[in-house]
TIFIDO-326036 format. One record per residue (C-alpha): x, y, z; residue number from 0. Coordinates in steps of 0.05 Angstrom, whole numbers, plus 32768, in hexadecimal, padded with zeros to 4 digits. Layout:
BEGIN
u X v Y w Z n NUM .
...
end
This chain:
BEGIN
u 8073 v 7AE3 w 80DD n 0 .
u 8039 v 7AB7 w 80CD n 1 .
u 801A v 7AB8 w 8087 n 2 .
u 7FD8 v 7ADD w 8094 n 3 .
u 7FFE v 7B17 w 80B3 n 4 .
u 802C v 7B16 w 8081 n 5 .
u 7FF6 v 7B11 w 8040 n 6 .
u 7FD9 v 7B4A w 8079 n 7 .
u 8012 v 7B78 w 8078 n 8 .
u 801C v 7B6F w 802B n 9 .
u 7FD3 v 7B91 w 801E n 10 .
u 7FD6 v 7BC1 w 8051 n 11 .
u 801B v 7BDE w 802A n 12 .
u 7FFD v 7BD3 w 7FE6 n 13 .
u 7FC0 v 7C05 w 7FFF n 14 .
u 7FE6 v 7C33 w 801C n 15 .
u 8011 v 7C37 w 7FDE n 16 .
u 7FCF v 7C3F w 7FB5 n 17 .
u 7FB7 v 7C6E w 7FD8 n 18 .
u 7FF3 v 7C96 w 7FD0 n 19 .
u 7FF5 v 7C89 w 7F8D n 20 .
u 7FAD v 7CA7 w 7F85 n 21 .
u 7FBB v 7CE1 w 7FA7 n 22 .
u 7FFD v 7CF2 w 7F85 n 23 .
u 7FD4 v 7CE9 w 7F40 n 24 .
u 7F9A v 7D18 w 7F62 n 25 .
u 7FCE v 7D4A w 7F79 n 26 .
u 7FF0 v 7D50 w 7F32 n 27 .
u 7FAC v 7D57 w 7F13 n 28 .
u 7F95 v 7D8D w 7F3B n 29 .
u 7FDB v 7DAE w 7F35 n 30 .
u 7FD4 v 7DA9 w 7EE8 n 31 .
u 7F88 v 7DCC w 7EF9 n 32 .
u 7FA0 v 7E01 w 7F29 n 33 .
u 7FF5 v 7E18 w 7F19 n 34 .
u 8003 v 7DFB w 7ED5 n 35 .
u 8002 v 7E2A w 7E96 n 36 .
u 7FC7 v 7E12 w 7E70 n 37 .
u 7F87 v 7E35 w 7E5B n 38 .
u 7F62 v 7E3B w 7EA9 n 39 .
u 7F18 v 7E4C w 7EAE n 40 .
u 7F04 v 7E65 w 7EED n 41 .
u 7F03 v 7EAE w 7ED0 n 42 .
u 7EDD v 7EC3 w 7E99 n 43 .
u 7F1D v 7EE2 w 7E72 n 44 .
u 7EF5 v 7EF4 w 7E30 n 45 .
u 7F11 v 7F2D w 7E10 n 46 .
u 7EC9 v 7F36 w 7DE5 n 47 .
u 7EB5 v 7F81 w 7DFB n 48 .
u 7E6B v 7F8E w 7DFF n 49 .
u 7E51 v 7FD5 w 7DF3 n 50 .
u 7E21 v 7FCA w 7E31 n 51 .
u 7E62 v 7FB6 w 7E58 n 52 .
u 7E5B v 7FED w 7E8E n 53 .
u 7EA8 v 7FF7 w 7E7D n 54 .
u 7EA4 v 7FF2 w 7E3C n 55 .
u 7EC7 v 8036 w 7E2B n 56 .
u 7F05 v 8021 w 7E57 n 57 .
u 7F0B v 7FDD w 7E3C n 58 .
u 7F06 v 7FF4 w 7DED n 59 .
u 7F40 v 802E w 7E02 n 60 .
u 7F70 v 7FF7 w 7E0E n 61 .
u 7F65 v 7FCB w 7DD6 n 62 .
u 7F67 v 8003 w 7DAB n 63 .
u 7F9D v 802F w 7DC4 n 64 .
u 7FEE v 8028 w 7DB2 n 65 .
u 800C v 7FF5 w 7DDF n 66 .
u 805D v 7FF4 w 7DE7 n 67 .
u 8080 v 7FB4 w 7DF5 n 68 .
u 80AB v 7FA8 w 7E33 n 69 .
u 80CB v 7F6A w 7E47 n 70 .
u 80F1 v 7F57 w 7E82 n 71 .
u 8114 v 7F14 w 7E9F n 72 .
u 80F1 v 7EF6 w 7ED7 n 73 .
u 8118 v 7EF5 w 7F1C n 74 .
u 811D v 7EAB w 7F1F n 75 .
u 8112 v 7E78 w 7EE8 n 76 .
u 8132 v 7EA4 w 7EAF n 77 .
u 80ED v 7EAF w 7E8C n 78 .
u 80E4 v 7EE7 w 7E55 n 79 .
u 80AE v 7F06 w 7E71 n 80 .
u 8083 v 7F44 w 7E4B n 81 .
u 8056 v 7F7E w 7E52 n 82 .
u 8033 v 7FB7 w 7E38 n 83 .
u 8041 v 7FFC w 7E4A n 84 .
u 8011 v 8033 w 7E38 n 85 .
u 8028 v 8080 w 7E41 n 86 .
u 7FF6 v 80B8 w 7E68 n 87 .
u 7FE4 v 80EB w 7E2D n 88 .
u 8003 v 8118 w 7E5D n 89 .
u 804B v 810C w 7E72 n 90 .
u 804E v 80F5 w 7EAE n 91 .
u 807A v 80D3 w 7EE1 n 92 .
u 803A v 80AD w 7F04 n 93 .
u 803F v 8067 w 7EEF n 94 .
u 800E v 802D w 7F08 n 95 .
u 8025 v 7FE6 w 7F00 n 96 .
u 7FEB v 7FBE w 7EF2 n 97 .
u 7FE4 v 7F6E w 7F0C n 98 .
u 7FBE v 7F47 w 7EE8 n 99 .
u 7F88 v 7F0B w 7EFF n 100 .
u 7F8F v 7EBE w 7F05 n 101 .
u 7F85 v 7EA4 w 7EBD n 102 .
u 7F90 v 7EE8 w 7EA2 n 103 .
u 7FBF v 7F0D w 7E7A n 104 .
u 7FD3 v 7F5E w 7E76 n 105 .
u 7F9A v 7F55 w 7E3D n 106 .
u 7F65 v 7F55 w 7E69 n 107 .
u 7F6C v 7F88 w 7E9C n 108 .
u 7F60 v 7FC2 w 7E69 n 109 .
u 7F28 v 7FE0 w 7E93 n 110 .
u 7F60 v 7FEA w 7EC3 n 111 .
u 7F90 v 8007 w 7E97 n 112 .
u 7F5A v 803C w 7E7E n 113 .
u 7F45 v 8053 w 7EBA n 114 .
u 7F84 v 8061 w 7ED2 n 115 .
u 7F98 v 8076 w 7E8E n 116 .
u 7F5D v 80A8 w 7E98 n 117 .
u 7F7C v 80BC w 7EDF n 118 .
u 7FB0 v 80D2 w 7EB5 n 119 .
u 7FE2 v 809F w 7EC5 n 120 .
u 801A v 8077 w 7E9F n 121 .
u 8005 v 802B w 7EA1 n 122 .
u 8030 v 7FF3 w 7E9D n 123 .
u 8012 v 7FB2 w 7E92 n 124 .
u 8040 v 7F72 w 7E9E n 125 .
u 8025 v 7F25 w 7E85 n 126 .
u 803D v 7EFB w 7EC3 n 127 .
u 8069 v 7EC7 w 7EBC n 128 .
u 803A v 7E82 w 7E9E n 129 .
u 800F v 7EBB w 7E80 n 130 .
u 7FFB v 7ED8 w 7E41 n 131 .
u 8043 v 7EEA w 7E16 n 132 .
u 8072 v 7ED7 w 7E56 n 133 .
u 8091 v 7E97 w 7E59 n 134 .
u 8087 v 7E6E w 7E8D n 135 .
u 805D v 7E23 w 7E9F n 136 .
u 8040 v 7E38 w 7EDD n 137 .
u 8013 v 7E64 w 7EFD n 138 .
u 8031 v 7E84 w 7F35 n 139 .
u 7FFD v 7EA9 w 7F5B n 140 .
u 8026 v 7EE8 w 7F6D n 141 .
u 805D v 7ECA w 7F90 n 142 .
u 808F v 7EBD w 7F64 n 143 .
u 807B v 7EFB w 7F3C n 144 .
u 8079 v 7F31 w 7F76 n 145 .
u 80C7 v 7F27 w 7F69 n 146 .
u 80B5 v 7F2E w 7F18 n 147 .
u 809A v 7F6A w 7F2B n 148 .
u 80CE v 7F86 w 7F4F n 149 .
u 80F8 v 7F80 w 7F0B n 150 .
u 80BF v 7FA8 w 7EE4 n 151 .
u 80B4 v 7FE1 w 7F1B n 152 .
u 810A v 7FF2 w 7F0C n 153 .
u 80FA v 7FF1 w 7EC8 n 154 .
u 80CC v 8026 w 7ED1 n 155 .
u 80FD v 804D w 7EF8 n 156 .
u 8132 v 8041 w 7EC3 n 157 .
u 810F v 8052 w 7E93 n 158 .
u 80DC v 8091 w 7EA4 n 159 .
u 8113 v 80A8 w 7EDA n 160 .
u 8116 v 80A6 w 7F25 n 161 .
u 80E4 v 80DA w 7F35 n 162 .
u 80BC v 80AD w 7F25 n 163 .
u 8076 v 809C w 7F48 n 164 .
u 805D v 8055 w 7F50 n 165 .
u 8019 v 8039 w 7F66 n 166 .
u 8018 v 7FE2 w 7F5D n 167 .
u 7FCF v 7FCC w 7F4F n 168 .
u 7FB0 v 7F88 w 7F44 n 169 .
u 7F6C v 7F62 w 7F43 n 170 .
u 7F63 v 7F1E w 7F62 n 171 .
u 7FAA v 7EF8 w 7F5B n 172 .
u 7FBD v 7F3A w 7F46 n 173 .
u 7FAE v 7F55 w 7F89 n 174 .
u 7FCD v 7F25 w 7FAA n 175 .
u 800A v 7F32 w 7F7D n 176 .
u 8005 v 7F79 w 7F99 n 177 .
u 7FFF v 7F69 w 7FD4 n 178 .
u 8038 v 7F35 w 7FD8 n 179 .
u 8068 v 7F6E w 7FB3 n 180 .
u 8057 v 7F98 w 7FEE n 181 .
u 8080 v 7F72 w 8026 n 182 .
u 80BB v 7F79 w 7FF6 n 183 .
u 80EC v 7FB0 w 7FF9 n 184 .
u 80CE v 7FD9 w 7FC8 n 185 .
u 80F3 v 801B w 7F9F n 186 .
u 80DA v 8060 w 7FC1 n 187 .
u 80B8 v 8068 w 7F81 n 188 .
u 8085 v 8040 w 7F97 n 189 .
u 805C v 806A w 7FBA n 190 .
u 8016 v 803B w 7FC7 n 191 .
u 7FF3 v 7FFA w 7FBC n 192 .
u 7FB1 v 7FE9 w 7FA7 n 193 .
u 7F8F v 7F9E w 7FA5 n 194 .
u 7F4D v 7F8B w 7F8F n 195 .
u 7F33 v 7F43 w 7FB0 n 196 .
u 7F7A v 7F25 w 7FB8 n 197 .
u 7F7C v 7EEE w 7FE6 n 198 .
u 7FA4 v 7EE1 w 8025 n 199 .
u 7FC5 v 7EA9 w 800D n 200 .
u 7FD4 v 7E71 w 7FD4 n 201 .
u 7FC3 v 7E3E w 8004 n 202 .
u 7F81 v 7E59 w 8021 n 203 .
u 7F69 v 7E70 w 7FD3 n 204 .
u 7F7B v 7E22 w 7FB6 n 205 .
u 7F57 v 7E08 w 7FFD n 206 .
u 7F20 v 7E33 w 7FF6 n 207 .
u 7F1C v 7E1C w 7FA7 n 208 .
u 7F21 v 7DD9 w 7FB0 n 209 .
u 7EE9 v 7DD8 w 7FE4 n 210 .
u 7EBD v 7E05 w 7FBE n 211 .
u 7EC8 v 7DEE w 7F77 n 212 .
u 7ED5 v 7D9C w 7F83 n 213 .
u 7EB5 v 7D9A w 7FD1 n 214 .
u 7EFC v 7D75 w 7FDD n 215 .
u 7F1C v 7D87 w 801F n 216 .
u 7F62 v 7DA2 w 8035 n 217 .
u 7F7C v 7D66 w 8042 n 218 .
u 7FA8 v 7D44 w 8025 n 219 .
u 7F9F v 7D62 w 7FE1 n 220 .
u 7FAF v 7DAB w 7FED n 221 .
u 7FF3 v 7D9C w 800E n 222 .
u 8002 v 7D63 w 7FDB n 223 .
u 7FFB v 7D9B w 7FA7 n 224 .
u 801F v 7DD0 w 7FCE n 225 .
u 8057 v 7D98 w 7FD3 n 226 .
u 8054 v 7D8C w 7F82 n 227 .
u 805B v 7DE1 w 7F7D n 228 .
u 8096 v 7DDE w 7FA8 n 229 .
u 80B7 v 7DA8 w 7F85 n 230 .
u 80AE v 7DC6 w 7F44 n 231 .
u 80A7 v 7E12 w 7F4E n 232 .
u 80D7 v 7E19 w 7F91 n 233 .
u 809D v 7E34 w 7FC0 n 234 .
u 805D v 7E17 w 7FEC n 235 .
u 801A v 7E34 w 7FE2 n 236 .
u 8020 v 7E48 w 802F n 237 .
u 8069 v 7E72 w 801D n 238 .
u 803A v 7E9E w 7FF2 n 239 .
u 8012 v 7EC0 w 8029 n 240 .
u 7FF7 v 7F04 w 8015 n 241 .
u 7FEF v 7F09 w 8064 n 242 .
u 8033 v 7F07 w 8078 n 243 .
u 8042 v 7F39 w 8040 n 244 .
u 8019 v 7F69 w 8052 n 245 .
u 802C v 7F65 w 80A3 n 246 .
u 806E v 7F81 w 807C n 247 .
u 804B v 7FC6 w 8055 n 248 .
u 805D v 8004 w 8072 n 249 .
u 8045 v 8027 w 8033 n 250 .
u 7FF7 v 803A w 8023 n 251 .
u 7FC7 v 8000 w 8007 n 252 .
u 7F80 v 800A w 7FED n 253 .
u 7F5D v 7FCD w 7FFA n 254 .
u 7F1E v 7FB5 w 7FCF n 255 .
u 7EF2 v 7F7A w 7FCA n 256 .
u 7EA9 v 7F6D w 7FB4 n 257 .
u 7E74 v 7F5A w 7FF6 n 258 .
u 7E5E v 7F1E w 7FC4 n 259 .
u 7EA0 v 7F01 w 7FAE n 260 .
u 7E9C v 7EB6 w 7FB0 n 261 .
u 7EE7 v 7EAC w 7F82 n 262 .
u 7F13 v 7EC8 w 7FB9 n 263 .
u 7EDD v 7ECC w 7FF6 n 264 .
u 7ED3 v 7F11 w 8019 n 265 .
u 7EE9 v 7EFF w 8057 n 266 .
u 7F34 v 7EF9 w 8044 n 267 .
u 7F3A v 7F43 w 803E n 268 .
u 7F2C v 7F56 w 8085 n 269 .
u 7F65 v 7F33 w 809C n 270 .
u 7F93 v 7F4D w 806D n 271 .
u 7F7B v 7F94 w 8079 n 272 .
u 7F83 v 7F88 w 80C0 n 273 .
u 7FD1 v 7F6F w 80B7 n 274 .
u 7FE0 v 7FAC w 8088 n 275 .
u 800E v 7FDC w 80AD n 276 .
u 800A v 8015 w 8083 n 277 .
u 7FDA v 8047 w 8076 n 278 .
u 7F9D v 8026 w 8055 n 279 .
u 7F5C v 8027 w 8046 n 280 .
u 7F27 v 7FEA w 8037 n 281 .
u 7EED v 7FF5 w 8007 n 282 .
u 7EB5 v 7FBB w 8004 n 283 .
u 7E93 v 7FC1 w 7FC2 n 284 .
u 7E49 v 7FAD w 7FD5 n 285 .
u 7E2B v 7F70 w 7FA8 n 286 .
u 7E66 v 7F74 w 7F79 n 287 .
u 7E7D v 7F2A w 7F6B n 288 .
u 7EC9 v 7F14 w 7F66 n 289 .
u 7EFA v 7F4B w 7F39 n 290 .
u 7EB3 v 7F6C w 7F29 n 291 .
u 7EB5 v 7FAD w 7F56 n 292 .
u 7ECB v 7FDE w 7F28 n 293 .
u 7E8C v 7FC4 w 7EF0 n 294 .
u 7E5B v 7FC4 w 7F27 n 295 .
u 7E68 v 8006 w 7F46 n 296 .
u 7E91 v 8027 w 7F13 n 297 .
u 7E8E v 8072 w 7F33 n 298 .
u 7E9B v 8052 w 7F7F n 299 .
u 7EE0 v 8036 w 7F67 n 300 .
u 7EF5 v 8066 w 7F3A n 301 .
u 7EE8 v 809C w 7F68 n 302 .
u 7F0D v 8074 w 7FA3 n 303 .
u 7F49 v 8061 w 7F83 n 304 .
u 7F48 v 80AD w 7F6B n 305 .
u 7F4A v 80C5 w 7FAC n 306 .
u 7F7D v 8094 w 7FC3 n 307 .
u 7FA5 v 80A8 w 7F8B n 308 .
u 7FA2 v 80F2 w 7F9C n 309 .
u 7FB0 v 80E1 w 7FE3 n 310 .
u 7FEC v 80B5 w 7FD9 n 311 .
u 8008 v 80D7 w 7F97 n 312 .
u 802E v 811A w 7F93 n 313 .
end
């Protein structure tokens, strides 16, 4: 080998090792961004309530009212995970299971809680695991947790009994927690489903993100990252497919998402709705932006999930 291809070869491999070097550091900073516990900011998760909030009434109900304090061990990873559980005035055995959003907690889904609560329903309201009092480092966008969840829904039955009635719920990540429980074997307690603006899957929300947020495309960050989560976390961000969940629901699904949502874009819910092979219905909220249906029509979803409710519970 002659000298120049030598001092040739010797800065092609240095390159190629820098550039892999840059986009291992790129990938562990965006996974820091996007799964790592910290405090995120996509979401507006103030828990100030505003007497013109259109919601107001359900949101001061929760922080007021008596919460009791369940915990639970997470399915894998041996995390203490907790949540709140607030009784229906009337006894009931109708409980709804409540998913909380992406940089969320159980703290901020109290306009949930109360209008349910209102329904006349038991609520149970579980911090995910890397969320507000759970333990845990990582976010884990429903997949892990759909198996968390799993844990909580036979506490419910152990504890209230097993006539008991369940309906999962969730907003955003929440939804697609829901959604990802329901290709599980679920308990016949759990009678229905319903998502708000979930997405189809970890990989096409962080793709979508990362092109919308930081105009950087697909490749090769998102897989780098998805390769960090499995290292660390034991899955890929293309394992934790809402999509292929739902292909696996027999049982009823209310599906909801906002015509203007530009977090966890429209369009993913058609396909999802299409996959579904249970009983289902698909509401578009029109102009309501990402996890804002129920504030910008507040009779429109109430009413709905009402009637789905009524439908699906007995």
């Amino acid at each position: 080998m002659n000298k120049r291809l030598k001092h040739w070869l010797i800065g092609l491999i240095v390159l190629i090792a820098v550039i892999c070097v840059g986009i291992g550091s790129a990938g562990y900073y965006f996974y820091n961004m996007a799964v790592a516990r910290g405090k995120k900011t996509f979401i507006n998760n103030s828990t100030a309530i505003k007497k013109s909030d259109p919601l107001y009434r359900e949101k001061a109900w929760y922080h007021s009212v008596k919460k009791y304090t369940w915990h639970e061990m997470s399915a894998t990873k041996h995390l203490k995970l907790v949540a709140s559980y607030v009784p229906a005035n009337k006894q009931t055995k109708k409980t709804i299971v409540i998913a909380h959003g992406f940089g969320g907690s159980s703290s901020h889904m109290g306009e949930y809680a109360g209008l349910f609560h209102e329904l006349g329903y038991n609520v149970l309201l579980p911090d995910d695991r890397g969320a507000g009092r759970s333990q845990g480092n990582y976010i884990g966008y429903g997949w892990p947790d759909r198996l968390d969840y799993l844990k909580w829904i036979r506490q419910v039955i152990h504890r209230n009994g097993s006539q008991s009635q369940i309906v999962v719920f969730g907003t955003s990540m929440g939804g697609a927690t829901t959604m990802m429980i329901s290709g599980e074997k679920t308990p016949s307690q759990v009678k229905a489903f319903i998502e708000d603006c979930g997405y189809t899957s970890v990989y096409d929300e962080i793709k979508y993100q990362a092109k919308s947020m930081y105009n950087i495309p697909e490749y090769p960050l998102v897989p780098v990252v998805s390769g960090i989560n499995e290292l660390k976390n034991g899955y890929t961000f293309k394992q934790a497919s809402a999509l292929k969940q739902v292909a696996k629901n027999h049982k009823p699904m209310l599906f909801i998402h906002g015509s203007n949502d530009k977090f966890v874009p429209t369009r993913m819910v058609y396909p999802l709705y299409r996959a579904d092979k249970g009983q289902k219905r698909l509401l578009i909220v029109h102009g309501a932006a990402h996890a804002q249906s129920f504030e910008h029509a507040p009779a429109l979803y109430r009413e709905t999930i009402h009637a789905f409710l009524d439908r699906y519970f007995h």
